[in-house]
N, C-alpha and C positions, 0 to 999 in steps of 0.2 A: 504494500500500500504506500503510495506518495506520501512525503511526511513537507509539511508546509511549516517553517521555522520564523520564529519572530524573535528577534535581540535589543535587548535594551538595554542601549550601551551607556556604564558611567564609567567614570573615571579610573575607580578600584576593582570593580563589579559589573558582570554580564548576568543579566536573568534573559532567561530563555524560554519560550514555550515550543511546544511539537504539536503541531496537529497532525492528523485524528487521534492522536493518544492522548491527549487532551495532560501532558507531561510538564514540569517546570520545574526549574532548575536556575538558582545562582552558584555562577563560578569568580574565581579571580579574574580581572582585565588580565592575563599574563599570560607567555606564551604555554605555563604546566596548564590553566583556565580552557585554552582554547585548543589544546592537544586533548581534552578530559570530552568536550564536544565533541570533537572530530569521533573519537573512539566510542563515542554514546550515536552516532549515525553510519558510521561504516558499515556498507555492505547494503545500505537499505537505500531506496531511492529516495531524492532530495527536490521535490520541484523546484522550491527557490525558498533562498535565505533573504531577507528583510531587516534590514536595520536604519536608523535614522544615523544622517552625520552630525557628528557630537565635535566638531572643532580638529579633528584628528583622532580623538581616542577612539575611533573605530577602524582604522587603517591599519592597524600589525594584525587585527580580525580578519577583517578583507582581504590581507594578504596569506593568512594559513588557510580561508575556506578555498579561497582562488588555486591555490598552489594544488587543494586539496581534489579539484575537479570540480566545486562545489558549483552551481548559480546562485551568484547575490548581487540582489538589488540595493543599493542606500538611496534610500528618498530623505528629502527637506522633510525637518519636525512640522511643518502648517502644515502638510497633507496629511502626515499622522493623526494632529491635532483634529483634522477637517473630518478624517474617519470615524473618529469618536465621537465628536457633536453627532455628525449626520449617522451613526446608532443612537444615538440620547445616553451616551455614557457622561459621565461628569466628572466623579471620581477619576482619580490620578494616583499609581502606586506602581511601581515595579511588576509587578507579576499582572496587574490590570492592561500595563502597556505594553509588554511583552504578547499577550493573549491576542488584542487588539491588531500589534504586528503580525501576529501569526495568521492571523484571519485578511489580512490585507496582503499577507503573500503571496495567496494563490490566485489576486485580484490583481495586483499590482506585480507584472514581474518585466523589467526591463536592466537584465543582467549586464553586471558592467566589464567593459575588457579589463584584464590586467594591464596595469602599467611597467613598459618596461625599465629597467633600473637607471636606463642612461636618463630619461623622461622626469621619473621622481627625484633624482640628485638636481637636475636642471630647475625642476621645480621648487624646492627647496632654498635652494640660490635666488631662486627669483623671490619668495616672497623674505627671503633674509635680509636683502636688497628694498624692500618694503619697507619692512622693518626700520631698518637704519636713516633709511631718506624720511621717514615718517618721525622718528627720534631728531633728526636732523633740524627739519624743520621746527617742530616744536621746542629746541632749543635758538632757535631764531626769533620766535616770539619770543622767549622769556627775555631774550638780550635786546629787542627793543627795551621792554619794560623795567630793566636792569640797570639800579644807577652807584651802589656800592662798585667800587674801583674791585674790590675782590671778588665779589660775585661775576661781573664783567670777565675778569681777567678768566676765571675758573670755565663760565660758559663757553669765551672761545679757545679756551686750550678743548675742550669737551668737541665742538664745532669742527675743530681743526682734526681729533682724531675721526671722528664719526666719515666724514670724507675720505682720509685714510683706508677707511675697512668699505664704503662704498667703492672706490677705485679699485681695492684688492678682488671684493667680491665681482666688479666688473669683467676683472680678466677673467675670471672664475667661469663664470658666465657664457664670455665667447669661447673658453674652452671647451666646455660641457656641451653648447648648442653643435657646437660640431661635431665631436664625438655622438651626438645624438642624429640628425639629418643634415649635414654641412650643405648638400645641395641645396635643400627646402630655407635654409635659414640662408643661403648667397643670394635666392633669387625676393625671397621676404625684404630684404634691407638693401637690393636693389628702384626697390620703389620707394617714388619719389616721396619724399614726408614721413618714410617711414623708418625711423630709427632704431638702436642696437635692443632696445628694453624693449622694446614693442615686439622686434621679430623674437626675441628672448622670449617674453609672454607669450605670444601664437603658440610658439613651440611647445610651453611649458602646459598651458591652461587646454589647449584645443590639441588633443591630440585626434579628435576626428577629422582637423582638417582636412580636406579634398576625399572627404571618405562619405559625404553627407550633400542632398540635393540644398536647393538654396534656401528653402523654406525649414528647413530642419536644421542649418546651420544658424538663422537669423533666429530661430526658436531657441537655440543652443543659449546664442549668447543673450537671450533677453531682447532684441531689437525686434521682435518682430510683433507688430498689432493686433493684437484681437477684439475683435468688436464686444459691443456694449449693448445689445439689444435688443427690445422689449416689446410685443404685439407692435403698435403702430412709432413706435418711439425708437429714434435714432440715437445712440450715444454716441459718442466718442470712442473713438480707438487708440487703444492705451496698449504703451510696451507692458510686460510685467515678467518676472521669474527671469531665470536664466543664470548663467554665470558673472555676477557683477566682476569680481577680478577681471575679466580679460575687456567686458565694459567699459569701466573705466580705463582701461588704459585706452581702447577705441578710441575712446570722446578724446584724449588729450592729442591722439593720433593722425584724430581726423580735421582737425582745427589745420595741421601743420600739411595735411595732404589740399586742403581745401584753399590754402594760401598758394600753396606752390604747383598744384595742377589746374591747369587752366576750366578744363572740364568741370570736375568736381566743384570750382568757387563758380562757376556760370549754373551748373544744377544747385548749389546754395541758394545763389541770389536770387534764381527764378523764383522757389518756395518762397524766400522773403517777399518778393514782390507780388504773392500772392496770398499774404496775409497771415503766410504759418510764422509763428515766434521762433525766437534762436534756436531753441535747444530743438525743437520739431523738424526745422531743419535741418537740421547737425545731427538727429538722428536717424533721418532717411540719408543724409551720404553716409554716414556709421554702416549704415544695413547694405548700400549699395556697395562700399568698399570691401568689405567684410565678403558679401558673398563674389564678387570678384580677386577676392585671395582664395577664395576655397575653389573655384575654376582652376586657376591658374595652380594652384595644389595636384588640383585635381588629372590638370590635362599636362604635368609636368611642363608648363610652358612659363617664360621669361614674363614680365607685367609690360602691358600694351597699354600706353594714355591711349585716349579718345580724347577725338572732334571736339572743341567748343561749339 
């Protein structure tokens, strides 16, 4: 009998349900936790494992069911959340949510590929690099507002190394992307506006590029619209979901594609002059940019401007 598996991942702790055995079980978050698993389903068939992403403490999971043959899904906590309301559960408890996951396994199953090792180090680097320009910054504010001579003095010796381990992490970076697809990342940062972080991030965040039609990639990354609408009532059509990481780096990307190809700022201006606000238009060249790097992914080809 198909055994449908729901995981509720914290931090220390995996509670687990099995359906149709209607089973549960808390182990350690550790790799003895999830070899204790693996060996309570060996041999039996798995339709799909479910877990929600928990910030990372679900990934060394991911990677022994993966390793293990297993299929797993991880969905966003709102759709879990959403599951729950729409049965009328309220209640909120480990072995509740767990059960709940297990019942949305065999509803929900869109298994994810393993990552391979070059991908997750590259990845890693890239949000370390985050990290750092993010600390970076935030000591930039404080040294505006900073007027103690020692405080001053301490934020930019702090400043001065922070860019240090940026710079470091940079080489890092272009090392990694190459060891990971050197061709895919020569022909990314061949296009115009589009610089070292950005083809870094494609790499890192999308590894479905050029593997997905265009409507499934613009869903990927959040840019694609879905309507709002109700018997005779027209909404609005709003992005929503998606991968924000590789979003926002878009939107900084496409500012700089949209200055410097003549195309892309002529389809800008048109939306402007037709009434759509900034960022509405900034995020149809977002969508059109984007699925014009997953063609060109796609068909191994070099980035062709267009026509104004």
């Amino acid at each position: 009998m198909t055994l449908w598996i729901g995981i509720d991942v914290a931090k220390a702790t995996l509670a687990f349900h099995l359906l149709p055995d209607g089973q549960y079980l808390t182990v350690p978050n550790t790799a003895q936790g999830h070899a204790r698993l693996l060996a309570l389903v060996q041999g039996r068939p798995v339709g799909n494992v479910l877990l929600e992403a928990t910030g990372g403490y679900e990934r060394a999971l991911m990677a022994a069911l993966q390793d293990a043959g297993l299929p797993v899904t991880r969905i966003n906590p709102r759709r879990a959340r959403a599951f729950a309301t729409a049965l009328g559960t309220t209640a909120k408890t480990d072995p509740i949510d767990a059960a709940l996951l297990a019942r949305m396994a065999s509803l929900v199953q869109a298994p994810a590929t393993p990552m391979e090792p070059e991908r997750q180090r590259l990845r890693a680097l890239v949000q370390r690099r985050e990290q750092l320009v993010q600390q970076r910054d935030d000591e930039r504010r404080r040294l505006s507002l900073a007027h103690d001579p020692a405080v001053r003095t301490d934020l930019l010796e702090h400043i001065g190394y922070l860019r240090q381990q940026i710079r470091r992490i940079d080489q890092a970076i272009v090392h990694s992307q190459a060891q990971l697809d050197d061709a895919l990342a020569q022909r990314l940062a061949a296009v115009p506006g589009i610089g070292p972080i950005t083809t870094a991030s494609m790499l890192a965040y999308v590894p479905e590029l050029g593997r997905l039609d265009r409507r499934q990639i613009a869903a990927l990354a959040g840019l694609a619209p879905y309507n709002v609408d109700s018997g005779q009532q027209q909404g609005k059509r709003r992005i929503r979901g998606g991968r924000a990481p590789i979003r926002r780096v878009l939107y900084m990307a496409c500012w700089s594609v949209v200055r410097t190809q003549p195309a892309f700022k002529a389809r800008y201006q048109q939306l402007r002059q037709r009434g759509k606000c900034a960022k509405v238009a900034l995020v149809a060249c977002m969508r059109v940019l984007l699925t014009r790097l997953n063609a060109m992914a796609r068909d191994n080809t070099p980035w062709r401007e267009e026509m104004a």
